[in-house]
KEKELO-704533 format. One record per residue: residue in one letter; x, y, z of N, C-alpha, C in turn. Coordinates in steps of 0.05 Angstrom, whole numbers, plus 5000, padded with zeros to 4 digits. Example, Ala and Ser with C-alpha at 12.3 -4.5 7.8 and 13.67 -1.06 7.14 Angstrom:
A526448865156524649105156526449345156S525749555142527349795143525850015157
! end
This chain:
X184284598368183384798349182884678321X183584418321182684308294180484298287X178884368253177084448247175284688258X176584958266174985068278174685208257X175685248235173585368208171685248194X171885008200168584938182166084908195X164585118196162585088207160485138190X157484878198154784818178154785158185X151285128161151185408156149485518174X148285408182146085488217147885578242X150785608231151385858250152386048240X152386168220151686318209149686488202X147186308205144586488200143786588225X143186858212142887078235139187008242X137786838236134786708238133887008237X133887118212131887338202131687248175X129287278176127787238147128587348122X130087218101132187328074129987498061X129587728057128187788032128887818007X127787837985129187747961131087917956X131488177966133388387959135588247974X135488097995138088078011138487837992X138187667973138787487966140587607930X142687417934143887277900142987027887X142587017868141686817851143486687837X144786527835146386367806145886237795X147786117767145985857761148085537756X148485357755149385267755148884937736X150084757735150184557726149484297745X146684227732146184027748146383747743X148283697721148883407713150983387699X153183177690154883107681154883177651X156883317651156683477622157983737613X158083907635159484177642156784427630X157384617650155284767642155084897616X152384987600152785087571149985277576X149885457555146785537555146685457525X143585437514142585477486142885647461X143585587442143685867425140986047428X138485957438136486127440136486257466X137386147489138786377510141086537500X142886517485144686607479143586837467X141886787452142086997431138887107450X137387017468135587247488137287447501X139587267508141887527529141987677520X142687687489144287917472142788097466X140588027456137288297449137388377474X137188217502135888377520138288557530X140188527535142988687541143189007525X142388877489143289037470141389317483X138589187490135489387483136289537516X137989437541138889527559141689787559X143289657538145489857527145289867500X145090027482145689957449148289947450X149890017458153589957452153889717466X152689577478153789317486154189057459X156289007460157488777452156988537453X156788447437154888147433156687917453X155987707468157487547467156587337456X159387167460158886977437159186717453X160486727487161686507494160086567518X158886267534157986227553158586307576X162186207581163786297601164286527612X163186787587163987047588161487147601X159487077614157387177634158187137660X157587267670157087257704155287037704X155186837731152886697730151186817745X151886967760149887137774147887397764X149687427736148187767725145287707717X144187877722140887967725139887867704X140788017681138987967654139887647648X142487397653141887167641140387027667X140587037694137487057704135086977704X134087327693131287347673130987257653X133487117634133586937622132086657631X133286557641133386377651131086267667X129386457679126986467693124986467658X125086637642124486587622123186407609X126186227600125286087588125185717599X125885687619125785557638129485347636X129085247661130885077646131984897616X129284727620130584537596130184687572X129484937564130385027536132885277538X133685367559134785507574138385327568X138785137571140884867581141784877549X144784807549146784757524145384437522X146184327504146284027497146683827523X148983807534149083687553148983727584X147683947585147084107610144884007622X144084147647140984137653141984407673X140884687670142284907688139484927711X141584967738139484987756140385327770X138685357779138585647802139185577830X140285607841141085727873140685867888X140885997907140886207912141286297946X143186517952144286477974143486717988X144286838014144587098031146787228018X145887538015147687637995150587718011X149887648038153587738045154887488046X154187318035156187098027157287088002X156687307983156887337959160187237944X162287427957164287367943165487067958X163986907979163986657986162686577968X162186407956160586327933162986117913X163185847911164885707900163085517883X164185437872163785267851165284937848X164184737853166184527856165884327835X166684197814165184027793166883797785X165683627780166883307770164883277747X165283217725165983147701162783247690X162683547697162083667683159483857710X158683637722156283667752158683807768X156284117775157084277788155784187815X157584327843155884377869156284607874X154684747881155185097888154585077923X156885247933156185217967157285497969X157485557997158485808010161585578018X163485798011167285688031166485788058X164185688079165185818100168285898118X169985658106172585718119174386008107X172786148077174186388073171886668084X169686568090167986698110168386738136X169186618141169986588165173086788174X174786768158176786828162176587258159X174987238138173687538134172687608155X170187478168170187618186171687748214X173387538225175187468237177487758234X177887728200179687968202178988178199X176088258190174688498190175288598227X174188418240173688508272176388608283X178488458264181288498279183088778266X181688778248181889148236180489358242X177789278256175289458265177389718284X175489868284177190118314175890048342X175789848347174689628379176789598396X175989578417178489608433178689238429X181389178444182388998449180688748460X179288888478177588668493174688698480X173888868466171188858448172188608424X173788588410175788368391175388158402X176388158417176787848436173887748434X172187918447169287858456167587798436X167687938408166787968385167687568378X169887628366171087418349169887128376X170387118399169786898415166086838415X164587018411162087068407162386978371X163687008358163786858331164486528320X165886498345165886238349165486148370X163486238383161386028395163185908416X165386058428167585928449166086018473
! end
């Protein structure tokens, strides 16, 4: 049973065509340096947020975005990367199947991000979704062995 949680991502895909709604977008760090945005993305977020909420609150710190939220984004699509990127950045986009969502990790050495799916905490979700479902005993079995491909 060793390594039976890491599995590539082609068994996982259900081979139906992602459309953009089924997809998440992030953004990430594509070089040694750690990720940053520009004070001129910084300060696009904040007009476009503000003109979205007027009581929204300025931010001031990079870290305090989602990397996934919409409007830094459309940011980001905007103004492209390299004016988009802090000083020592270069920010790139991703983008995954949206039920891998709260799978979604972040791994970085000395500043260069890799963004992947944890299939081994995907895996285990589903596993225990099926084993909480209202299925009988032998639908479980059948399910989860049909999930790993036994």
């Amino acid at each position: 049973m060793e390594g039976l949680l890491i599995y590539p991502e082609e068994i996982f895909d259900t081979g139906d065509e992602c459309t953009e709604e089924d997809k998440i977008y992030v953004l990430y760090n594509c070089c040694f340096g750690g990720f940053s945005i520009s004070q001129g993305a910084m300060s696009l977020y904040n007009e476009k947020m503000k003109e979205k909420d007027p009581d929204f609150k300025e931010v001031i710190y990079d870290w305090d975005i989602d990397r996934s939220d919409p409007v830094l984004l459309d940011v980001f699509r905007e103004m492209g990367s390299k004016r988009f990127s802090g000083r020592t950045a270069r920010v790139g986009i991703k983008s995954f199947d949206k039920k891998y969502r709260q799978f979604i990790t972040y791994n970085e050495y000395d500043g260069k991000e890799n963004v992947k799916i944890d299939y081994n905490r995907y895996h285990l979700y589903c596993i225990t979704k099926t084993l909480l479902s209202n299925k009988s005993n032998d639908e479980k079995v059948e399910t989860i062995m049909s999930f790993l491909d036994l």
